[in-house]
N, CA, C and O atoms as CSV, one atom per row, in Angstrom:
chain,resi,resn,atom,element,x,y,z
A,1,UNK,N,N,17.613,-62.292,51.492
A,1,UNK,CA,C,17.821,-60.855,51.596
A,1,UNK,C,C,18.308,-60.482,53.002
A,1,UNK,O,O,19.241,-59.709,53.219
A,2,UNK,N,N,17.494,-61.188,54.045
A,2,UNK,CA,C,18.025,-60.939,55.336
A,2,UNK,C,C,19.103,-61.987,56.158
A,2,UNK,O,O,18.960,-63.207,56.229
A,3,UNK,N,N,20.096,-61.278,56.694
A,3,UNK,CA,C,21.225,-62.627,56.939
A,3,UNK,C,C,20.674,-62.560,58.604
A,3,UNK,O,O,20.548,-61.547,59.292
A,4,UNK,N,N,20.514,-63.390,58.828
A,4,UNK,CA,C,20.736,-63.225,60.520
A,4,UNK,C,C,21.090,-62.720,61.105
A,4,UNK,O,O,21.666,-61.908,60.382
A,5,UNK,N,N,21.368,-62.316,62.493
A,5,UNK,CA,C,22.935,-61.820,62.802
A,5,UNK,C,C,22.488,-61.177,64.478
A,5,UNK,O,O,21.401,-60.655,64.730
A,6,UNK,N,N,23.454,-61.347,65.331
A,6,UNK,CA,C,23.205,-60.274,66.453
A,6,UNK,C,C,22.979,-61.690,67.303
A,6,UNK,O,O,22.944,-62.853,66.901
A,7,UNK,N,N,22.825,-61.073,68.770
A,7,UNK,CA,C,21.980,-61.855,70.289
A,7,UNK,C,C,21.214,-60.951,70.709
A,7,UNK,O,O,21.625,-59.799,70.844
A,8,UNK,N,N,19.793,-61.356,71.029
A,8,UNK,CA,C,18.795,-61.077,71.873
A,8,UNK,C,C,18.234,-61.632,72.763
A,8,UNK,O,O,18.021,-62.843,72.703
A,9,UNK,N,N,17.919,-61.004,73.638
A,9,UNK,CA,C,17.856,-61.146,75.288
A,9,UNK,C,C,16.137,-60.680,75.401
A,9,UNK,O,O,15.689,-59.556,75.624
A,10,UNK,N,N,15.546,-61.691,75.214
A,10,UNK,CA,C,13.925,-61.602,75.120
A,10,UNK,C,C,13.784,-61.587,77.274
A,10,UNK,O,O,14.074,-62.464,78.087
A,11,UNK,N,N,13.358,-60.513,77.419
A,11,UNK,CA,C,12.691,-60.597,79.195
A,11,UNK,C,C,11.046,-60.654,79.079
A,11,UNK,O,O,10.321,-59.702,78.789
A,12,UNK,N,N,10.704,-61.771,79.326
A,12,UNK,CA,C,8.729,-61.699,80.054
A,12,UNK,C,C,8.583,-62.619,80.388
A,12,UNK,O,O,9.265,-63.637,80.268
A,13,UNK,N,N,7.272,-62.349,81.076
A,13,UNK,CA,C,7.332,-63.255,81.937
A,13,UNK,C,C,6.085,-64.349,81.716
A,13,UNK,O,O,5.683,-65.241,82.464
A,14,UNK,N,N,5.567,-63.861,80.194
A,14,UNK,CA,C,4.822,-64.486,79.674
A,14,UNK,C,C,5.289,-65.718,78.765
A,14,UNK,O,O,5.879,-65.376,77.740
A,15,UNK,N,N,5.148,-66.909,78.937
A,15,UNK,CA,C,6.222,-68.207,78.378
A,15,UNK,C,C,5.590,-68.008,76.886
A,15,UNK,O,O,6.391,-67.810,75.972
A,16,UNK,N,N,4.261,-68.048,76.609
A,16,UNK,CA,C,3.542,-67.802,75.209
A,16,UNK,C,C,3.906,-66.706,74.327
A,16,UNK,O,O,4.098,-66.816,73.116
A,17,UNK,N,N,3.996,-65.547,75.076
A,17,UNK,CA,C,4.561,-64.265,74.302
A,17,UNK,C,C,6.028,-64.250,73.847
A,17,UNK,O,O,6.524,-63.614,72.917
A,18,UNK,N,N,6.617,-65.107,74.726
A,18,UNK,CA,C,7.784,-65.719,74.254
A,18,UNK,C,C,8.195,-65.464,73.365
A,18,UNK,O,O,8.804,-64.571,72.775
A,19,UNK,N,N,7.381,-67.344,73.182
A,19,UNK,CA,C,7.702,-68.067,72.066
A,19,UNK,C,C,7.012,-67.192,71.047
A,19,UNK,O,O,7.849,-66.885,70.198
A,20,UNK,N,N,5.742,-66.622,70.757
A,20,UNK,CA,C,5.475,-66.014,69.962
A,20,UNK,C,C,6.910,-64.785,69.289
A,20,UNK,O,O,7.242,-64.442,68.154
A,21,UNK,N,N,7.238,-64.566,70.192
A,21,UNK,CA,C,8.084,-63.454,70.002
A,21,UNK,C,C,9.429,-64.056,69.115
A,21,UNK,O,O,10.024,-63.476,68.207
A,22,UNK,N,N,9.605,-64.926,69.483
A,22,UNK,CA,C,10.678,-65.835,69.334
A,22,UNK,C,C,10.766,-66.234,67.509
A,22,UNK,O,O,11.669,-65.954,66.721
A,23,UNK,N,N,9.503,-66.951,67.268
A,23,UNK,CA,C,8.513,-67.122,65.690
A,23,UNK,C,C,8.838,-66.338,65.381
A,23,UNK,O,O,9.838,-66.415,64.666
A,24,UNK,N,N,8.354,-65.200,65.623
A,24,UNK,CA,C,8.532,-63.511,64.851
A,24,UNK,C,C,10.131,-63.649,64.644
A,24,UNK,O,O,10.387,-64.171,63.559
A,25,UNK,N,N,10.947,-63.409,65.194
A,25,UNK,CA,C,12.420,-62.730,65.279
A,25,UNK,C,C,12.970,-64.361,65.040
A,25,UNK,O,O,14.028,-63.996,64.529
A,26,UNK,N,N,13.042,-65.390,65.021
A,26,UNK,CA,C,14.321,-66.196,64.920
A,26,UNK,C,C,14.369,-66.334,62.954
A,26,UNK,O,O,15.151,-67.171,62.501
A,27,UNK,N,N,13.460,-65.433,61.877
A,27,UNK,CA,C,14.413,-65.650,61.059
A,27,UNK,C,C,15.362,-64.388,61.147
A,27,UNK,O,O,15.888,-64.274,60.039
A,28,UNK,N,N,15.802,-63.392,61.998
A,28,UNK,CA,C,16.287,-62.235,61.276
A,28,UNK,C,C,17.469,-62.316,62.202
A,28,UNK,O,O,18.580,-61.905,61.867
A,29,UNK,N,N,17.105,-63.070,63.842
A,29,UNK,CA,C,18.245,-62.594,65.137
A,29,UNK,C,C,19.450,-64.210,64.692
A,29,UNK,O,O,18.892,-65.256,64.362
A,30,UNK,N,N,20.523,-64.166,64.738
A,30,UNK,CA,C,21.416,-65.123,65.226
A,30,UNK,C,C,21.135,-66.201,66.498
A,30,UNK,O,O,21.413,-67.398,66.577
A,31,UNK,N,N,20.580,-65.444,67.305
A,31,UNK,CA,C,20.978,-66.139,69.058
A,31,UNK,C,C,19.804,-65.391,69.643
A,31,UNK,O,O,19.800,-64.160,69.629
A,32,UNK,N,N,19.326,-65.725,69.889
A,32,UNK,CA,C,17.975,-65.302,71.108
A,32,UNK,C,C,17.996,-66.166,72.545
A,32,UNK,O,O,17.932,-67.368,72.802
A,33,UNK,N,N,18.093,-65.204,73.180
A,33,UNK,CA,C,18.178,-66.176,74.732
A,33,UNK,C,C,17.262,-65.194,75.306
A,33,UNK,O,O,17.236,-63.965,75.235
A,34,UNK,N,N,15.987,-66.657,76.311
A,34,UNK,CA,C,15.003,-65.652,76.896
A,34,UNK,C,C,14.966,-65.984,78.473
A,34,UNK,O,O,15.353,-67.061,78.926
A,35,UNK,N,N,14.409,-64.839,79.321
A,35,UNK,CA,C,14.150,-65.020,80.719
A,35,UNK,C,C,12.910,-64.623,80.635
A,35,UNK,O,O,12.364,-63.850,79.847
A,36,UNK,N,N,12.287,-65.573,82.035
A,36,UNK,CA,C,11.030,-65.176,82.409
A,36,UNK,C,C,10.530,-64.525,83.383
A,36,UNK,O,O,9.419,-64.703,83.884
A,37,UNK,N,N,11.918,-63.180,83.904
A,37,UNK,CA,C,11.576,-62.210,84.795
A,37,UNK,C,C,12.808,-61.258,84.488
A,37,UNK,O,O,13.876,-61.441,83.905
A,38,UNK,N,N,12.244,-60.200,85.096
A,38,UNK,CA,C,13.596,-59.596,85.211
A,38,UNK,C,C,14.654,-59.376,86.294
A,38,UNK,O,O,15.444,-58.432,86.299
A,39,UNK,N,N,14.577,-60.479,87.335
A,39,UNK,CA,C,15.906,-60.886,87.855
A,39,UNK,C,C,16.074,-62.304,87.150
A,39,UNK,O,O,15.507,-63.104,87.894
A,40,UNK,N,N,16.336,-62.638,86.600
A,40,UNK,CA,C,16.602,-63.543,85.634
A,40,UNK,C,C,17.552,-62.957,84.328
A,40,UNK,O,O,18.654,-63.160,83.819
A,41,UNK,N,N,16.236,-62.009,84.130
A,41,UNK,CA,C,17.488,-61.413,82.825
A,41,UNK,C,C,18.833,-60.536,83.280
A,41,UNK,O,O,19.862,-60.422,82.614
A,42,UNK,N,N,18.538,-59.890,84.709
A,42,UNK,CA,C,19.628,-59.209,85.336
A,42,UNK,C,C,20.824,-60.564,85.271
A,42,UNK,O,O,21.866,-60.375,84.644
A,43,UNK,N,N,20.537,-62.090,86.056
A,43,UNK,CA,C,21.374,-62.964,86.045
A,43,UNK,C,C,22.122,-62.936,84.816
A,43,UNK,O,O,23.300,-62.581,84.776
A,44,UNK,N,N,21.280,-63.404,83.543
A,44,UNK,CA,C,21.974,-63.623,82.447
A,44,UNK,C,C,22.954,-62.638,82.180
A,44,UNK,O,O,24.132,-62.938,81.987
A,45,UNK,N,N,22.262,-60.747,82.148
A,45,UNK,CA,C,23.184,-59.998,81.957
A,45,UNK,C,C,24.540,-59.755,82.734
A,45,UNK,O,O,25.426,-58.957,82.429
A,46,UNK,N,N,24.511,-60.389,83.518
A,46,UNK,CA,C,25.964,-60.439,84.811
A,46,UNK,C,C,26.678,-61.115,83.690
A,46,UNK,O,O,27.634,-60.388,83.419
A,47,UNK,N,N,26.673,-61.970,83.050
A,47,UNK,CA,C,27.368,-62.949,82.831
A,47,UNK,C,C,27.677,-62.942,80.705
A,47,UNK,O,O,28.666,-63.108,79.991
A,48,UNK,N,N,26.352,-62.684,80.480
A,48,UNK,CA,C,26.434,-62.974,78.553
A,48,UNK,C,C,26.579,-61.314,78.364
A,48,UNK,O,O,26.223,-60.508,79.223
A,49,UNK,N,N,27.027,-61.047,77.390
A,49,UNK,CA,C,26.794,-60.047,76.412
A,49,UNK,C,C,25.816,-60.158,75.410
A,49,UNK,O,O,25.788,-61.172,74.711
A,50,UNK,N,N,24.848,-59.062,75.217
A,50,UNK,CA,C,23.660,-58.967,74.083
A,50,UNK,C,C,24.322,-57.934,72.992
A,50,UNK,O,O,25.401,-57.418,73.285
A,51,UNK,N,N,23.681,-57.616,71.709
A,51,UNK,CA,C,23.794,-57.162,71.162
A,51,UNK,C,C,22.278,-55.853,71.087
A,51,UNK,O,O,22.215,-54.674,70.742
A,52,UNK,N,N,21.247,-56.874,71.617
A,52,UNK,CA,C,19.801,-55.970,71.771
A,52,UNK,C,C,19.260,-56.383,73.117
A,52,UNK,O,O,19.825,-57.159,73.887
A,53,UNK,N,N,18.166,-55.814,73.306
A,53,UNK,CA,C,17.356,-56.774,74.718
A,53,UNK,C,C,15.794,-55.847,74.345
A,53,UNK,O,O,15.602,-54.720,73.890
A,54,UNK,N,N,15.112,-56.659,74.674
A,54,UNK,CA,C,13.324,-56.470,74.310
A,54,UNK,C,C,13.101,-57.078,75.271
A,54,UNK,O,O,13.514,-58.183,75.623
A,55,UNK,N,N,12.077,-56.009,75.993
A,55,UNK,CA,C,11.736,-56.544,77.582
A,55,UNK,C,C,9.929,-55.889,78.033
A,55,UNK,O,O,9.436,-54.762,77.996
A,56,UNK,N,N,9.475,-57.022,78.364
A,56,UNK,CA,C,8.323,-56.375,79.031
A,56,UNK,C,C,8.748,-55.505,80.197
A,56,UNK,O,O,9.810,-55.778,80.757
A,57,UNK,N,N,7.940,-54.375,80.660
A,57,UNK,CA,C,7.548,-53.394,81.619
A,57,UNK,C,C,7.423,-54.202,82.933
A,57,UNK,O,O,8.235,-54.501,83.808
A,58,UNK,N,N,5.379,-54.580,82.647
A,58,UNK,CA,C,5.569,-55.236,84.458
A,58,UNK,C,C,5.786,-56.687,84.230
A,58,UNK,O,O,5.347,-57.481,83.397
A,59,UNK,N,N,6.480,-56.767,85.085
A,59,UNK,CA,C,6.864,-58.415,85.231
A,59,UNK,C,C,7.637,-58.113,86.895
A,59,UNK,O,O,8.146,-57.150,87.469
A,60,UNK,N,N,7.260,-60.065,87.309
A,60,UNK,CA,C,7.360,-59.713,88.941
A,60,UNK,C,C,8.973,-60.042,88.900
A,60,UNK,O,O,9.587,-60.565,87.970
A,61,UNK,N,N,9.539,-59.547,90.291
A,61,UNK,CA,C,10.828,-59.508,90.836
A,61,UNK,C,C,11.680,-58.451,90.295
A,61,UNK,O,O,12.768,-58.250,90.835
A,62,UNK,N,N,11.274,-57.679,89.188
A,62,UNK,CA,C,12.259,-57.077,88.401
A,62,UNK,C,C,11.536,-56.223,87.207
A,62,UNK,O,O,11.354,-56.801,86.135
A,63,UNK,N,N,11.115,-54.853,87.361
A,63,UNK,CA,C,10.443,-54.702,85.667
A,63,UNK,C,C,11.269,-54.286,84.948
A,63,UNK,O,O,12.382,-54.004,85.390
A,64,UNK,N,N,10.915,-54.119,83.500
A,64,UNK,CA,C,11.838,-53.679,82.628
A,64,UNK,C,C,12.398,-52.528,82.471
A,64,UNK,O,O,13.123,-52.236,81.520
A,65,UNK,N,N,12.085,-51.764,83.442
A,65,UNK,CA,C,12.674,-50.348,83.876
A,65,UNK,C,C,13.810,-50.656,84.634
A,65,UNK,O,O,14.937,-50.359,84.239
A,66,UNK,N,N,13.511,-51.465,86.132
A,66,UNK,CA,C,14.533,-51.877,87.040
A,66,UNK,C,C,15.706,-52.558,86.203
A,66,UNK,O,O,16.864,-52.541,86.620
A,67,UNK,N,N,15.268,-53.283,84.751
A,67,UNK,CA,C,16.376,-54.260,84.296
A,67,UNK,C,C,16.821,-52.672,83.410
A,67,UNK,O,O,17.764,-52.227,84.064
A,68,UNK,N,N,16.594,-51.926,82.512
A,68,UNK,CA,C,17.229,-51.046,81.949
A,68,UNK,C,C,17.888,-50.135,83.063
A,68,UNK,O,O,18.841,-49.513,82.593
A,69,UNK,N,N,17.732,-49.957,83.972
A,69,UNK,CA,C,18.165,-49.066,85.276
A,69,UNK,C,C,19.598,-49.905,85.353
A,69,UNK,O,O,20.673,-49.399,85.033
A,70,UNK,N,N,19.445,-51.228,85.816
A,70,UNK,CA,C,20.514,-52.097,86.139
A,70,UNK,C,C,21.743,-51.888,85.099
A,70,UNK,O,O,22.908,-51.564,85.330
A,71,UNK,N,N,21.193,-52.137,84.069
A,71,UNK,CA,C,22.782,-52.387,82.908
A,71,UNK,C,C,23.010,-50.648,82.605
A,71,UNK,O,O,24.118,-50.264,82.230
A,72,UNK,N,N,22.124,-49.878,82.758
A,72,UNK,CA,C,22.662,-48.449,83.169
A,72,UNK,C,C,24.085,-47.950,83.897
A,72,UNK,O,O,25.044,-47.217,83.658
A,73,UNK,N,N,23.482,-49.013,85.149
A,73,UNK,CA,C,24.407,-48.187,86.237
A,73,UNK,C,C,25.651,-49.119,86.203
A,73,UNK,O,O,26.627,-48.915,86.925
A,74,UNK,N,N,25.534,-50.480,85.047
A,74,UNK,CA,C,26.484,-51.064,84.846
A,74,UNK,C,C,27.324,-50.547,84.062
A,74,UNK,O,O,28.365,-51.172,83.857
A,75,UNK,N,N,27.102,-49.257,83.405
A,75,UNK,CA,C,27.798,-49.058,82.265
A,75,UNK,C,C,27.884,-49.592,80.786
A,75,UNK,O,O,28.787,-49.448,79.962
A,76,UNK,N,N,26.481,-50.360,80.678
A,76,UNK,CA,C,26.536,-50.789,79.302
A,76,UNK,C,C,24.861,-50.406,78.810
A,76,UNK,O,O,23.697,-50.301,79.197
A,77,UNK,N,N,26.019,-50.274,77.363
A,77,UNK,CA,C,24.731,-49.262,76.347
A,77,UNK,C,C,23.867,-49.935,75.334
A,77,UNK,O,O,23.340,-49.550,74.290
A,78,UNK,N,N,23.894,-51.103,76.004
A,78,UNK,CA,C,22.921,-52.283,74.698
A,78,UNK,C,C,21.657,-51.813,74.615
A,78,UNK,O,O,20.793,-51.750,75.490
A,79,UNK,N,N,21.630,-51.477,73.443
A,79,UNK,CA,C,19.582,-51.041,73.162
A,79,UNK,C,C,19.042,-51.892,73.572
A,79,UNK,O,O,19.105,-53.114,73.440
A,80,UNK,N,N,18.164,-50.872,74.391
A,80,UNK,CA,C,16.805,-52.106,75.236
A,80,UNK,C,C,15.753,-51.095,74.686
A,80,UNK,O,O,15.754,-49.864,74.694
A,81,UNK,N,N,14.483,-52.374,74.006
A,81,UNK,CA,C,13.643,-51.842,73.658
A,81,UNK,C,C,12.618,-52.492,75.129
A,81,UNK,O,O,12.725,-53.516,75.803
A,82,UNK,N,N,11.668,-51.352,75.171
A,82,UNK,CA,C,10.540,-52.089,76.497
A,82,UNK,C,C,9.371,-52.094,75.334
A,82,UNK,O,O,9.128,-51.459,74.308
A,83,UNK,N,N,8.696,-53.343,76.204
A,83,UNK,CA,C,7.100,-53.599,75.088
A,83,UNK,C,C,6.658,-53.633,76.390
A,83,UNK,O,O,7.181,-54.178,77.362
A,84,UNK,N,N,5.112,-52.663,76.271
A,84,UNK,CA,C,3.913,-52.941,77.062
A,84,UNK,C,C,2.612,-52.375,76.568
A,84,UNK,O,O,2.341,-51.426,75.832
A,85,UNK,N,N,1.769,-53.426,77.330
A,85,UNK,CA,C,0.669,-52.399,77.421
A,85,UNK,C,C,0.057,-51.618,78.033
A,85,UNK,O,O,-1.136,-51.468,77.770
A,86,UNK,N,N,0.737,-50.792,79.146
A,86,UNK,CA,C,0.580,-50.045,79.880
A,86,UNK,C,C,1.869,-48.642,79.653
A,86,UNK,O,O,2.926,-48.474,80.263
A,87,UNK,N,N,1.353,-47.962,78.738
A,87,UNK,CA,C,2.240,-46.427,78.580
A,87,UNK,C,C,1.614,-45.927,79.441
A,87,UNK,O,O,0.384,-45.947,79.478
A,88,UNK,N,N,2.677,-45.152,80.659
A,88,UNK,CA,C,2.107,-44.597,81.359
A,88,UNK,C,C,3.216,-43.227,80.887
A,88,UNK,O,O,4.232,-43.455,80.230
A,89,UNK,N,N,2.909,-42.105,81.246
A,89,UNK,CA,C,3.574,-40.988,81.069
A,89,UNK,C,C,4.796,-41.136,81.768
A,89,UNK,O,O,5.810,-41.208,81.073
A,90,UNK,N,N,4.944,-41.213,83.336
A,90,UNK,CA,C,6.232,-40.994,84.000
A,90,UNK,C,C,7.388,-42.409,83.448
A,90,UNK,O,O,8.559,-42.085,83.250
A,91,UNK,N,N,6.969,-43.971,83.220
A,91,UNK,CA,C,7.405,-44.282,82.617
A,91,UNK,C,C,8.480,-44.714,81.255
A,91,UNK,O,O,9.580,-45.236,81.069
A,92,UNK,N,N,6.981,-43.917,80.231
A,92,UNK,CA,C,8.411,-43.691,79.038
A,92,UNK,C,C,9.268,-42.888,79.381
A,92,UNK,O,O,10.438,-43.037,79.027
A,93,UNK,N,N,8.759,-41.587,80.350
A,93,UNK,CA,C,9.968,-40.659,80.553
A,93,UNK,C,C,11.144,-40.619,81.096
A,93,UNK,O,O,12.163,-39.965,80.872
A,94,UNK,N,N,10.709,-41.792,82.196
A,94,UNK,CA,C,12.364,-42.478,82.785
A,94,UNK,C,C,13.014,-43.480,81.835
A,94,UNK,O,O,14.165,-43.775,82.157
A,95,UNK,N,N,12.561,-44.040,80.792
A,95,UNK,CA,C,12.792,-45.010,79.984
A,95,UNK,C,C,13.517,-44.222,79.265
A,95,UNK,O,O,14.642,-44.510,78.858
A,96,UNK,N,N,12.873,-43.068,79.035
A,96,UNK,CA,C,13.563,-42.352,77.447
A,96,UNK,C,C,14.870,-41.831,78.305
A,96,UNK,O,O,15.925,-41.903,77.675
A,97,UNK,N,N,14.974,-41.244,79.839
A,97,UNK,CA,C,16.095,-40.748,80.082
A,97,UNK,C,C,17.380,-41.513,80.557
A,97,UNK,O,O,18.505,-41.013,80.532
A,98,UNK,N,N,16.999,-43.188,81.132
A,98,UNK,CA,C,17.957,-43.563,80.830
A,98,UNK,C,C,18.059,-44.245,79.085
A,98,UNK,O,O,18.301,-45.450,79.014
A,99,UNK,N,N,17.918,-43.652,78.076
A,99,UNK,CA,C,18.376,-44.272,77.148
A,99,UNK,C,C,17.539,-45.384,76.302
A,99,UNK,O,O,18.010,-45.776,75.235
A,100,UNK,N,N,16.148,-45.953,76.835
A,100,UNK,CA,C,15.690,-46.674,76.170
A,100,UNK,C,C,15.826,-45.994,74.288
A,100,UNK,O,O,15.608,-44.922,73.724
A,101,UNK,N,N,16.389,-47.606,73.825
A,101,UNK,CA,C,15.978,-47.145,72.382
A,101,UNK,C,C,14.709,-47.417,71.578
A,101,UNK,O,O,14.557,-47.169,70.382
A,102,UNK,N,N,13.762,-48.000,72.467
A,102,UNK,CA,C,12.267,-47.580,71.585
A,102,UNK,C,C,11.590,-48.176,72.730
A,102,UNK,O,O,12.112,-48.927,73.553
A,103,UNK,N,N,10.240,-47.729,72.705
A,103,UNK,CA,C,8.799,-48.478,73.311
A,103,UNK,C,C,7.512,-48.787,72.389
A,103,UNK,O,O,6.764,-47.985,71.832
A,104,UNK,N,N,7.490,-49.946,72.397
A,104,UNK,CA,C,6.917,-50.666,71.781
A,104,UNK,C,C,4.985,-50.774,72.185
A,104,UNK,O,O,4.935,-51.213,73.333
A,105,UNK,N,N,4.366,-50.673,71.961
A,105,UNK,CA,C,3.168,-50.696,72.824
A,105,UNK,C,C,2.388,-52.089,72.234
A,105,UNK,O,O,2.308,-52.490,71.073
A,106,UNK,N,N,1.924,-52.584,73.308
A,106,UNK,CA,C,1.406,-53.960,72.660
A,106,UNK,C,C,-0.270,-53.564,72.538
A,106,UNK,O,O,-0.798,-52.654,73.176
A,107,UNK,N,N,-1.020,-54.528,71.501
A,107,UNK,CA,C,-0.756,-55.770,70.737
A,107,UNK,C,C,0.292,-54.752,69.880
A,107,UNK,O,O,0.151,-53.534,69.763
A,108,UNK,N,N,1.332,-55.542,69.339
A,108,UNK,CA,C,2.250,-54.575,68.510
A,108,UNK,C,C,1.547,-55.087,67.135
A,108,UNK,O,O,0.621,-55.869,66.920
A,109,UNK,N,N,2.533,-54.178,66.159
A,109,UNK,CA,C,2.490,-54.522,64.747
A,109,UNK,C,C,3.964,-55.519,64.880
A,109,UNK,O,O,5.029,-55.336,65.468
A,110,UNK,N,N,3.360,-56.789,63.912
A,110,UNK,CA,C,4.615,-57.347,63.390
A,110,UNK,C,C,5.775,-56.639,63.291
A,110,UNK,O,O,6.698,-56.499,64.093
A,111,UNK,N,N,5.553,-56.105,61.921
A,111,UNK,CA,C,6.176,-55.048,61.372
A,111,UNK,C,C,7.521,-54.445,61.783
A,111,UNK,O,O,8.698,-54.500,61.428
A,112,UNK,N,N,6.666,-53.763,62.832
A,112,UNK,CA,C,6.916,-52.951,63.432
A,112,UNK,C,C,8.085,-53.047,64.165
A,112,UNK,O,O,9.075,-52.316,64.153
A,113,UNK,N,N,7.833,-54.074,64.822
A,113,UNK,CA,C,8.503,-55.148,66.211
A,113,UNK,C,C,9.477,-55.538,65.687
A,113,UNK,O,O,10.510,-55.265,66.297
A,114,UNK,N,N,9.627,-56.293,64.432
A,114,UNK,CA,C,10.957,-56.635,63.785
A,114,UNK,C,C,12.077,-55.551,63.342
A,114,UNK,O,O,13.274,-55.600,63.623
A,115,UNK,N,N,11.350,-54.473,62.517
A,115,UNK,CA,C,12.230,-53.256,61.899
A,115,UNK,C,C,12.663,-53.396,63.281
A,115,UNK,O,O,13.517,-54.259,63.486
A,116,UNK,N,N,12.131,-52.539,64.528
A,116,UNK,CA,C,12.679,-52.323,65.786
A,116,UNK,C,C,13.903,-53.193,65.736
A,116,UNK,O,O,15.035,-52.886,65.363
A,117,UNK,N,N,13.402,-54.454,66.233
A,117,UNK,CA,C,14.594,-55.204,66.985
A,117,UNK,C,C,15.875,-55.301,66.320
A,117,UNK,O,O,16.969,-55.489,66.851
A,118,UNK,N,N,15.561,-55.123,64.876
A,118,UNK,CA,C,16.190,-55.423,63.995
A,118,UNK,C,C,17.584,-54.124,63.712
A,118,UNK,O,O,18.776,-54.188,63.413
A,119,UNK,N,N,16.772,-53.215,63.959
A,119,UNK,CA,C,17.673,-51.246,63.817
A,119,UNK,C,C,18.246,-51.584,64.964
A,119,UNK,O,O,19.475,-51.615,64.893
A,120,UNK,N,N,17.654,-51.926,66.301
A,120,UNK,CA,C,18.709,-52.347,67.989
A,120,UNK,C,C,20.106,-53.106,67.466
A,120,UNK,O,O,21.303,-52.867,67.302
A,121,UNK,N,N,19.014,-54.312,67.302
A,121,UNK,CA,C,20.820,-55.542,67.032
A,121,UNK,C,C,21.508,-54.425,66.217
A,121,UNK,O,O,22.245,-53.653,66.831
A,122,UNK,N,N,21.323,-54.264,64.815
A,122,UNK,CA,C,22.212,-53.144,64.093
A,122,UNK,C,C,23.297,-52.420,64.968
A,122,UNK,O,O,24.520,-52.549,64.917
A,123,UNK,N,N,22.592,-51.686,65.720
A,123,UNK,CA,C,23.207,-50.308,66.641
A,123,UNK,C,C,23.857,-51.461,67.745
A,123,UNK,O,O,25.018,-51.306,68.123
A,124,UNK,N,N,23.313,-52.237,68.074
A,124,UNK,CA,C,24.585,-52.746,69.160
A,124,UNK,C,C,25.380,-53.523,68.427
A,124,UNK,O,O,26.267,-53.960,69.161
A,125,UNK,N,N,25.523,-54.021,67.009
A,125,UNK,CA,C,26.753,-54.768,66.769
A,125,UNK,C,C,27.736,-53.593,66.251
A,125,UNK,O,O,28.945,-53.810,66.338
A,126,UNK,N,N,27.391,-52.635,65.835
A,126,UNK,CA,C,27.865,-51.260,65.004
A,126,UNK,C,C,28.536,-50.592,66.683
A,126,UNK,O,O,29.360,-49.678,66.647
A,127,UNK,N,N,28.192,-51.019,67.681
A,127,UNK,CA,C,29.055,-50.454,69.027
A,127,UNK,C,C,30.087,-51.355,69.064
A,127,UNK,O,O,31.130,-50.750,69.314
A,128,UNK,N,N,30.254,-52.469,68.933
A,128,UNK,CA,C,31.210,-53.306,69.226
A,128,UNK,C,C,32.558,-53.167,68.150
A,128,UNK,O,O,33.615,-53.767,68.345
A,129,UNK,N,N,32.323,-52.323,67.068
A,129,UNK,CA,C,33.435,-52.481,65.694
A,129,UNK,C,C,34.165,-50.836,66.285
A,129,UNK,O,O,35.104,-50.323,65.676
């Protein structure tokens, strides 16, 4: 029923949440490529094109605000979803104004986490046509 399809750009800095994350999403994503910070995922984004990106909040060198800030001011509109467990108010609100397309709050729902990633890839391959 579900074809694969899309690249995702997994950022944390947790190697376990990863791969967990990874289990979850590699039957639905095409290509998953992960970093374990977010100057790392800034590197990758210099260089690959995503179709989605799912990123933890705090993580050291780089959080997932600083990495959605970055491809902001780069001019590219790839849905970035942020997962944490720390909603803080001023947060989502800079998240939501540059553009985040969802926040995820952890422990997540399965569910949940997939529809998400899954409506992102959608909306960023549906930018590229």
């Amino acid at each position: 029923m579900n074809t694969r399809r899309g690249r995702l750009l997994i950022i944390d800095d947790e190697a376990e949440l990863r791969e967990v994350l990874i289990a979850l999403l590699e039957d639905y994503i095409l290509e998953i490529v992960q970093a374990s910070n977010g100057m790392e995922g800034i590197d990758i984004l210099a260089n690959q094109n995503f179709d989605a990106i799912l990123s933890d909040e705090k993580m050291p060198k780089k959080s997932g605000l600083e990495v959605l800030k970055w491809i902001r001011e780069k001019g590219m509109s790839t849905p970035f979803i942020i997962h944490s467990g720390y909603r803080h108010k001023d947060m989502v609100s800079e998240a939501s104004r540059l553009g985040a397309f969802a926040f995820i709050d952890k422990p997540w729902d399965e569910n949940k986490l997939i529809q998400t990633v899954c409506d992102a890839i959608d909306v960023g391959l549906a930018k590229k046509t």
